[in-house]
LUMTOR-50355 format. One record per residue (C-alpha): residue number from 1; residue in three letters; x, y, z. Coordinates in nm, 2 decimals. Example, Ala and Ser with C-alpha at 12.3 -4.5 7.8 and 13.67 -1.06 7.14 Angstrom:
REM residues 2
(site 1 'ALA' (1.23 -0.45 0.78)),
(site 2 'SER' (1.37 -0.11 0.71)),
***
This chain:
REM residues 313
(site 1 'UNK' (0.00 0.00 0.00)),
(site 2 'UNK' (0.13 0.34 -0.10)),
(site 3 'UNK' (0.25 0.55 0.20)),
(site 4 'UNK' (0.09 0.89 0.10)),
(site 5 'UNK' (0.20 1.08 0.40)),
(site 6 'UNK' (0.57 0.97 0.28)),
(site 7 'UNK' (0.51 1.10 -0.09)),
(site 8 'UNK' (0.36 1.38 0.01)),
(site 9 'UNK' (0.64 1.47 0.23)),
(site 10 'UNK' (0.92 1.36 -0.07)),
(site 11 'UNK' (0.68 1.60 -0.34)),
(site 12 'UNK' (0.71 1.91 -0.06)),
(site 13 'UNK' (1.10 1.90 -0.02)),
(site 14 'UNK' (1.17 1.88 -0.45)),
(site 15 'UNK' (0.90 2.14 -0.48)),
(site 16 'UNK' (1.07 2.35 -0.19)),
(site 17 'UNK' (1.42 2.25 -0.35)),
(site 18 'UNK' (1.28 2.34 -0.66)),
(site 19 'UNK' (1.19 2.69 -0.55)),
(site 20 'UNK' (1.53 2.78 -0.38)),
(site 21 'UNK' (1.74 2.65 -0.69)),
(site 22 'UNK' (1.53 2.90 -0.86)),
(site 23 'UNK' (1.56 3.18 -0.62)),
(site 24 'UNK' (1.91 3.13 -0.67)),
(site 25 'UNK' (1.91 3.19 -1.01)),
(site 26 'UNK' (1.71 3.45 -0.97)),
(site 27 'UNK' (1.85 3.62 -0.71)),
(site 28 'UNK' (1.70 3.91 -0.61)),
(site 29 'UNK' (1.98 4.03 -0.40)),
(site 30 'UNK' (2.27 3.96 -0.61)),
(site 31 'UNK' (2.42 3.70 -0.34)),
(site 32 'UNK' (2.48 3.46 -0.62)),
(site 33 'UNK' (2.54 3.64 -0.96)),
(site 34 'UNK' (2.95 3.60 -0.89)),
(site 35 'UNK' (2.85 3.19 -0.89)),
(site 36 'UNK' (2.63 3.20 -1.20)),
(site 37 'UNK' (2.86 3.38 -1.37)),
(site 38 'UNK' (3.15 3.12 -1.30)),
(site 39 'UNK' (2.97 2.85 -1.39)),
(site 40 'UNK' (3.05 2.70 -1.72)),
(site 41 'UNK' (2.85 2.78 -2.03)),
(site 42 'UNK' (2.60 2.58 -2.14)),
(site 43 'UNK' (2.71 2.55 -2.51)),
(site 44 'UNK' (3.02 2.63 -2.68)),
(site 45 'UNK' (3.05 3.00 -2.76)),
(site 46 'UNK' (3.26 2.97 -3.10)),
(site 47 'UNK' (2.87 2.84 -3.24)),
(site 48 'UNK' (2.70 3.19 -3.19)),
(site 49 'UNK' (2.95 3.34 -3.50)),
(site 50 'UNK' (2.83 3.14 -3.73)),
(site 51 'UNK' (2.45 3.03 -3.67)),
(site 52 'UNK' (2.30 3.03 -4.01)),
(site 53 'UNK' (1.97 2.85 -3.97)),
(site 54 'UNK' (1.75 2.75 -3.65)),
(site 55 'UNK' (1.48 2.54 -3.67)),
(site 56 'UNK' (1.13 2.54 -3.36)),
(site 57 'UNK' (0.96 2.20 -3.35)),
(site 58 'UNK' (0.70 2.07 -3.12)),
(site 59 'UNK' (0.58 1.71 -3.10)),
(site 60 'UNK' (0.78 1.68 -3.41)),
(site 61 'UNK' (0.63 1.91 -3.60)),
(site 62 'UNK' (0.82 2.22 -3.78)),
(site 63 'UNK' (0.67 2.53 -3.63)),
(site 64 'UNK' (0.88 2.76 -3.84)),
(site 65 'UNK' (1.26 2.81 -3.96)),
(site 66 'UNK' (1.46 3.09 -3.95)),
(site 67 'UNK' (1.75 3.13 -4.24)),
(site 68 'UNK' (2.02 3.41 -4.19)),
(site 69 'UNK' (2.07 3.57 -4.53)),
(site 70 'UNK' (2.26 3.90 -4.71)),
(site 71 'UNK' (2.25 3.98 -4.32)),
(site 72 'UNK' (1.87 3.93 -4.26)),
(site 73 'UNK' (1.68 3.65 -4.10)),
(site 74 'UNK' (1.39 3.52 -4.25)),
(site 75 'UNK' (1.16 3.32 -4.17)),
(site 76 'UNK' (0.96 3.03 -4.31)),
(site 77 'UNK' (0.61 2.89 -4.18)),
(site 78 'UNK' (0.53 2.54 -4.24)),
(site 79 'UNK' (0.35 2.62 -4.53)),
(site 80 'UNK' (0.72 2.69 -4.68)),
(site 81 'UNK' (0.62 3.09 -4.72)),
(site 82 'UNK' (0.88 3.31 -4.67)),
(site 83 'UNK' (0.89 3.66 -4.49)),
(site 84 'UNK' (1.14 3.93 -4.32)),
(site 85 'UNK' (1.19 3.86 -3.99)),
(site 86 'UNK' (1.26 4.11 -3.73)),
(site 87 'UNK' (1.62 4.08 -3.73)),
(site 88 'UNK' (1.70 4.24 -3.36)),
(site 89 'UNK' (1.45 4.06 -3.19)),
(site 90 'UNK' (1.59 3.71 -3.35)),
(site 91 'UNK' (1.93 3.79 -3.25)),
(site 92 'UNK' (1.84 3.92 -2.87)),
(site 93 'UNK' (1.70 3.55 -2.82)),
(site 94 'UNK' (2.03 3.41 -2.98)),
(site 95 'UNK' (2.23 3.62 -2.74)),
(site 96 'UNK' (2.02 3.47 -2.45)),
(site 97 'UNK' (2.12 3.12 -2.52)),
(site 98 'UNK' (2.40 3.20 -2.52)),
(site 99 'UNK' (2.42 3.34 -2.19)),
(site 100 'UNK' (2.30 3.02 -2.03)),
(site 101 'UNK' (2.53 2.86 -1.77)),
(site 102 'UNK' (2.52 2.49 -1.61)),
(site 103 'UNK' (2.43 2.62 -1.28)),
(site 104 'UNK' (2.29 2.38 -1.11)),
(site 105 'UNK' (2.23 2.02 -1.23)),
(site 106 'UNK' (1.85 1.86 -1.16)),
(site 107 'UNK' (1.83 1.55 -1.31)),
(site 108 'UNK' (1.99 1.29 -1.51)),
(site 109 'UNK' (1.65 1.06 -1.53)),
(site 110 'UNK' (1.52 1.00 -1.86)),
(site 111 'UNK' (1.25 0.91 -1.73)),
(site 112 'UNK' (1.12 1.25 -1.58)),
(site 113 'UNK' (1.22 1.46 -1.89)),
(site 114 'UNK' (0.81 1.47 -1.98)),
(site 115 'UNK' (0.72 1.58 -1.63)),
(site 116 'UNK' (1.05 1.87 -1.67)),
(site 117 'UNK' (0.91 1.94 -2.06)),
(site 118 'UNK' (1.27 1.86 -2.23)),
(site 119 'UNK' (1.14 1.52 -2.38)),
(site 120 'UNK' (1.21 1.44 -2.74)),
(site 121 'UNK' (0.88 1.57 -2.91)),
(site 122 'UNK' (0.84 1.85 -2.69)),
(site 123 'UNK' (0.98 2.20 -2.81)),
(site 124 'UNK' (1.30 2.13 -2.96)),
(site 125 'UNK' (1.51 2.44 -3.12)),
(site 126 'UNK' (1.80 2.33 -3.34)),
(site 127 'UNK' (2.09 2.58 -3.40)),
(site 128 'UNK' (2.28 2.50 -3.71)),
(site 129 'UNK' (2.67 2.71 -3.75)),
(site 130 'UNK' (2.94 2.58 -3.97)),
(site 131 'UNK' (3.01 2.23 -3.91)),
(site 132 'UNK' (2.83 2.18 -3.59)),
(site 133 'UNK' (2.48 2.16 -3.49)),
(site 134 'UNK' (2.30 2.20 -3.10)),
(site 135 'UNK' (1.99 2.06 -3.03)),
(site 136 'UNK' (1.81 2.25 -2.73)),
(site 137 'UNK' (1.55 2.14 -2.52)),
(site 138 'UNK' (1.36 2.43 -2.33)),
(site 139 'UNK' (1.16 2.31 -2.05)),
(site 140 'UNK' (0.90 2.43 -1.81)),
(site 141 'UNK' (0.98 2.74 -1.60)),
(site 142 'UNK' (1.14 2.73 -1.25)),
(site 143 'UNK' (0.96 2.86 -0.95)),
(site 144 'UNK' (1.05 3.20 -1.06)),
(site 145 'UNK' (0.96 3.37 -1.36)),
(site 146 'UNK' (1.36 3.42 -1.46)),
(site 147 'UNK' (1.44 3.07 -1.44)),
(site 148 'UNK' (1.37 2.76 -1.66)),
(site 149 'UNK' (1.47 2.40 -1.70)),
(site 150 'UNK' (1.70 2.33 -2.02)),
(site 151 'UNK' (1.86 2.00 -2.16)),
(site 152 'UNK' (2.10 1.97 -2.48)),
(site 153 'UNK' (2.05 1.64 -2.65)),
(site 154 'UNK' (2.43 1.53 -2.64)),
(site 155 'UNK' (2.40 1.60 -2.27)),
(site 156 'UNK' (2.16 1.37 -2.02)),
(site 157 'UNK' (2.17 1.63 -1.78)),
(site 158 'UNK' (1.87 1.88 -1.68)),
(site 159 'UNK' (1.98 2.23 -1.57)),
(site 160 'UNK' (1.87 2.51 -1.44)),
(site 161 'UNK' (1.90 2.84 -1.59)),
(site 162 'UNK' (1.82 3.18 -1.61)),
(site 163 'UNK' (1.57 3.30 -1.86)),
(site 164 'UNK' (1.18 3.22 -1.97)),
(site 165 'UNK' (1.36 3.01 -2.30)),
(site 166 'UNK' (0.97 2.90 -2.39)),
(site 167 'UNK' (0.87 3.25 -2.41)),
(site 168 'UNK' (1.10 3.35 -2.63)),
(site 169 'UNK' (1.06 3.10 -2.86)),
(site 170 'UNK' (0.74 2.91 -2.84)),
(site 171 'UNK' (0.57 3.18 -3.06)),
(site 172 'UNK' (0.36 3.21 -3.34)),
(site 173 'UNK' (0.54 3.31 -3.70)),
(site 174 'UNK' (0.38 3.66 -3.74)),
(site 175 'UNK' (0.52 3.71 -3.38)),
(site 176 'UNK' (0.86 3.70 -3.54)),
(site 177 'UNK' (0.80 3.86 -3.86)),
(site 178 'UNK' (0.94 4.19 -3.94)),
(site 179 'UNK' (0.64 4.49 -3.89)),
(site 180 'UNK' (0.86 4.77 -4.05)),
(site 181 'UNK' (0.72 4.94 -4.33)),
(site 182 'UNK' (1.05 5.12 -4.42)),
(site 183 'UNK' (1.39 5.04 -4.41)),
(site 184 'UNK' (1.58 5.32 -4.45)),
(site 185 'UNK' (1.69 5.65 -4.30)),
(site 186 'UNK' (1.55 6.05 -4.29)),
(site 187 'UNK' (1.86 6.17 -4.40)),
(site 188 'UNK' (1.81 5.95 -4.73)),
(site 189 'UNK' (1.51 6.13 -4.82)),
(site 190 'UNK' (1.47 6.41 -5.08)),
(site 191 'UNK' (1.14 6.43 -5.14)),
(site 192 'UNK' (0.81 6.31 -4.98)),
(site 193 'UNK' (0.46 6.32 -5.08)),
(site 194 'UNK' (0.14 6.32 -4.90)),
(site 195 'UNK' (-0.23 6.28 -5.04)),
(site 196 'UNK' (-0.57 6.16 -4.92)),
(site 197 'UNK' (-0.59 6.31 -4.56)),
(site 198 'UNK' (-0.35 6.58 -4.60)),
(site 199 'UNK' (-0.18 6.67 -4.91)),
(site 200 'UNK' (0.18 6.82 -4.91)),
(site 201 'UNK' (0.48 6.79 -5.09)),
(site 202 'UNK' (0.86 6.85 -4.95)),
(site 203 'UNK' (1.21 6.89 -5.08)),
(site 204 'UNK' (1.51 6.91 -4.91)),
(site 205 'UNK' (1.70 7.24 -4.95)),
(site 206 'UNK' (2.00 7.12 -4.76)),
(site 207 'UNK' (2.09 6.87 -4.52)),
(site 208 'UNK' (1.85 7.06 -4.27)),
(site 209 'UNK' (1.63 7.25 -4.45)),
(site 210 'UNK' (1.28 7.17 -4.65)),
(site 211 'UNK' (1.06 7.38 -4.87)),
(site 212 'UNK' (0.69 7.34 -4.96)),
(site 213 'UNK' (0.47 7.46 -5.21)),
(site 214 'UNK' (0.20 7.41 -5.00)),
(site 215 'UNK' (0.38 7.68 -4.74)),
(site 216 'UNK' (0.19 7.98 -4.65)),
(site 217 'UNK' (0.27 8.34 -4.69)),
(site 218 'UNK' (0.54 8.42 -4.50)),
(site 219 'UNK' (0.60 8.11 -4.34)),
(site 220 'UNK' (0.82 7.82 -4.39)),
(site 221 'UNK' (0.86 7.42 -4.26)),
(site 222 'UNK' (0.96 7.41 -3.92)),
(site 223 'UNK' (1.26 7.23 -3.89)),
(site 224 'UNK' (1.23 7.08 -3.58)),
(site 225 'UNK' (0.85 6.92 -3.63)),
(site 226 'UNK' (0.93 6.82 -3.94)),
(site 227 'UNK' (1.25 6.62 -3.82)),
(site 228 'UNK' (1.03 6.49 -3.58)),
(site 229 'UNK' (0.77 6.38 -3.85)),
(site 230 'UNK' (1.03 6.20 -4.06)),
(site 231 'UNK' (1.19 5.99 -3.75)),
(site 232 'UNK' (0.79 5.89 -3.71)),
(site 233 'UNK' (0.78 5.80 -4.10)),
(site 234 'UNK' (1.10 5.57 -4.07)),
(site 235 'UNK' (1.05 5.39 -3.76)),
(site 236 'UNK' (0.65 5.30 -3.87)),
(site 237 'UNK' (0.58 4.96 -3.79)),
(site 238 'UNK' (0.25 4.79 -3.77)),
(site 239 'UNK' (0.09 4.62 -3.49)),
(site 240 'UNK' (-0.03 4.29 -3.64)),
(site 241 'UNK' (-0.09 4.08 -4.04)),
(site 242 'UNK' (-0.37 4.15 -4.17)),
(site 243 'UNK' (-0.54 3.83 -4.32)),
(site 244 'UNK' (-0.88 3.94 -4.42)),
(site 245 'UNK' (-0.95 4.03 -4.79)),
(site 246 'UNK' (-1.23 4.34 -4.61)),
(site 247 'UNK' (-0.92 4.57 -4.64)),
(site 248 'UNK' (-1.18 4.86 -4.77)),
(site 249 'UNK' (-1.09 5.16 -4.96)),
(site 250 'UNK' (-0.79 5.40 -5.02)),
(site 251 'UNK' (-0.77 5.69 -4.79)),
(site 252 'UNK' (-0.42 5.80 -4.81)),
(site 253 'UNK' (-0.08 5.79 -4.95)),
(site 254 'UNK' (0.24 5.87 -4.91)),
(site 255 'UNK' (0.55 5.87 -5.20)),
(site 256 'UNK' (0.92 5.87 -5.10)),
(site 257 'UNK' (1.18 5.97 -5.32)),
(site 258 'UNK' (1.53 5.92 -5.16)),
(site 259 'UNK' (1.88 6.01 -5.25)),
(site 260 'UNK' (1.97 5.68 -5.47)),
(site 261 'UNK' (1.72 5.81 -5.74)),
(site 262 'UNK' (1.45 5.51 -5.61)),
(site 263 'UNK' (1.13 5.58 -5.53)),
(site 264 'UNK' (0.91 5.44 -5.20)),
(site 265 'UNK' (0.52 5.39 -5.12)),
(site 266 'UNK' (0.32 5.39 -4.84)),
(site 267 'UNK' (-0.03 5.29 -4.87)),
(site 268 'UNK' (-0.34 5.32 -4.63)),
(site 269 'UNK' (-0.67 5.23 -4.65)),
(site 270 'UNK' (-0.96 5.20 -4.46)),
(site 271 'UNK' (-1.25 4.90 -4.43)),
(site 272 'UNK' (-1.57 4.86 -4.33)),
(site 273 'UNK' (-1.47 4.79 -3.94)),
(site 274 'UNK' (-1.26 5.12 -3.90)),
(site 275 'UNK' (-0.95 4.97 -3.91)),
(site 276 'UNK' (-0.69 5.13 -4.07)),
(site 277 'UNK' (-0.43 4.90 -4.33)),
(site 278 'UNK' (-0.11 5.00 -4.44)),
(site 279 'UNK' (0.11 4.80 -4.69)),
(site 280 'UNK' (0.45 4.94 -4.90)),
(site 281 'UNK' (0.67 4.85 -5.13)),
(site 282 'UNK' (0.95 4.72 -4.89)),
(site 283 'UNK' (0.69 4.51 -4.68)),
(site 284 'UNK' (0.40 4.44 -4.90)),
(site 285 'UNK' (0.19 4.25 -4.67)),
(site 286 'UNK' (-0.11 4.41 -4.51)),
(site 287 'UNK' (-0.11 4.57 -4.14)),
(site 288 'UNK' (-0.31 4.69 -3.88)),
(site 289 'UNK' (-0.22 5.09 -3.86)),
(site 290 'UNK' (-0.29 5.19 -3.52)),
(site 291 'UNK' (-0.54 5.59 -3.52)),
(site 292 'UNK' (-0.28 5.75 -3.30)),
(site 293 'UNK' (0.00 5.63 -3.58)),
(site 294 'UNK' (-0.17 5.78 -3.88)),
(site 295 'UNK' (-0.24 6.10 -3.66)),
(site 296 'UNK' (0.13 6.12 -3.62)),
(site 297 'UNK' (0.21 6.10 -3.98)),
(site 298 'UNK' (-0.08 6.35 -4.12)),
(site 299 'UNK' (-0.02 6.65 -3.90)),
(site 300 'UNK' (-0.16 7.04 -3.95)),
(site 301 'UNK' (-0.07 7.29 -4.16)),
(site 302 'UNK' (-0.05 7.49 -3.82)),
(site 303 'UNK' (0.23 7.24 -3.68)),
(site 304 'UNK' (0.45 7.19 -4.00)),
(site 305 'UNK' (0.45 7.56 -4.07)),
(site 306 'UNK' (0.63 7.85 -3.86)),
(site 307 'UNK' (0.67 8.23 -3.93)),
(site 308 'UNK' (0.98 8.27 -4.18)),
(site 309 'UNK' (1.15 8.47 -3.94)),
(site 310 'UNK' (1.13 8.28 -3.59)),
(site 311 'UNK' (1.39 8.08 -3.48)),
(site 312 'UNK' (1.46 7.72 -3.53)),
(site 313 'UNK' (1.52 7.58 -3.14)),
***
């Protein structure tokens, strides 16, 4: 007969083990970052140089690949589409694997690696470099948010680490795709068109300067706004892929003309639910354009325009 009172006692002290392993890591008070930080690392370093391709499965099934390329990621679904991935936030959760240390050892039992969440068909990520290739198992999170169980397939061992590895990589592909409209600089513009909500034109005089025909008397484009409006132009990014074919009518658009004699669009329109869409020529798949975004982009004539003669601050 099973001796509950004995289990139950054995579950309490691996739970409360459990929970100060993780507090370690953790560590609030920065008792232990000197140990973590002397630990060894949990994969060879030399790999991170070369990474060319990482593959997300679960229960054996591809979830999506990401391929470096002319010094890009993209990634593929499993419906072998490809799209621009957002290169920063790719590398960031790179960098964090890279961090990991084999702080503390939990277990070598194959036979709890379901009940830990490194099993074979659970979420595997496999990091391919030049001639070598690491298979990482992230598991279920430690007792602390910061912390999470990790195996490597050439290695029986289950660590503890710092990090929340499933969170940054159990994700949907759209969560990794890249949501900037543009991809280039103010400074690279000459000329920039608005129609639809507002309609202005504006050339650059000089590095610093822009004229408009669409000035008033006596006044000309303030300097400092419009610097403003062109670091809101370049950094546009959408909030989420829009799937639906309702994408409604044309409301406004904006042409780019930039120093290499090319020529760059943004679109926006406008459906039956009052949600704004944006696509351009760099990323030509439809987004969601938040109100407060498109407010910052068509401005009035009373903010782009000062008195000739005030002062630039």
């Amino acid at each position: 007969m099973m001796n509950w009172k004995k289990l139950n006692i054995q579950l309490t002290i691996a739970a409360f083990t459990l929970f100060v392993l993780a507090l370690l890591i953790n560590d609030p008070l920065g008792f232990f970052d000197y140990s973590y930080d002397k630990s060894p690392f949990l994969m060879d370093q030399s790999l991170r140089r070369t990474i060319k391709t990482i593959k997300v499965e679960e229960n054996n099934i591809l979830k999506y690949q990401l391929q470096f390329n002319n010094s890009k990621w993209i990634i593929n679904d499993n419906q072998n589409t490809n799209f621009f991935a957002d290169s920063a936030k790719v590398d960031s959760n790179i960098d964090k694997l890279f961090t990991l240390r084999k702080f503390n050892k939990i277990s070598s039992n194959i036979e709890k690696y379901s009940e830990f969440g490194v099993a074979d068909n659970q979420l595997k990520i496999t990091l391919t470099g030049e001639n070598k290739e690491v298979v990482i198992f992230p598991g279920n999170q430690g007792s602390t948010y910061n912390s999470s169980l990790v195996r490597l397939l050439d290695d029986k061992s289950v660590y503890l680490v710092k990090g929340n590895l499933k969170q940054d990589w159990n994700q949907s592909v759209d969560s990794f795709r890249d949501k900037k409209i543009f991809q280039f600089t103010a400074d690279n513009i000459s000329m920039i068109k608005f129609s639809g909500i507002k309609n202005y034109k504006f050339e650059r005089n000089n590095e610093n300067s822009w004229k408009s025909p669409q000035a008033p008397a006596n006044k000309k484009v303030s300097e400092e706004r419009f610097s403003k409006l062109l670091e809101d132009i370049t950094s546009l990014e959408g909030n989420d892929y829009f799937n639906d074919k309702n994408i409604g009518r044309k409301v406004a658009n904006i042409e780019i003309e930039l120093k290499t004699n090319t020529t760059e669009s943004l679109e926006i329109y406008k459906n039956s639910a009052n949600t704004y869409l944006m696509k351009s020529n760099y990323n030509s798949y439809w987004m969601t354009l938040p109100e407060y975004k498109l407010n910052n982009i068509f401005i009035s004539e009373q903010e782009l325009f000062v008195s000739a003669d005030q002062e630039q601050k």
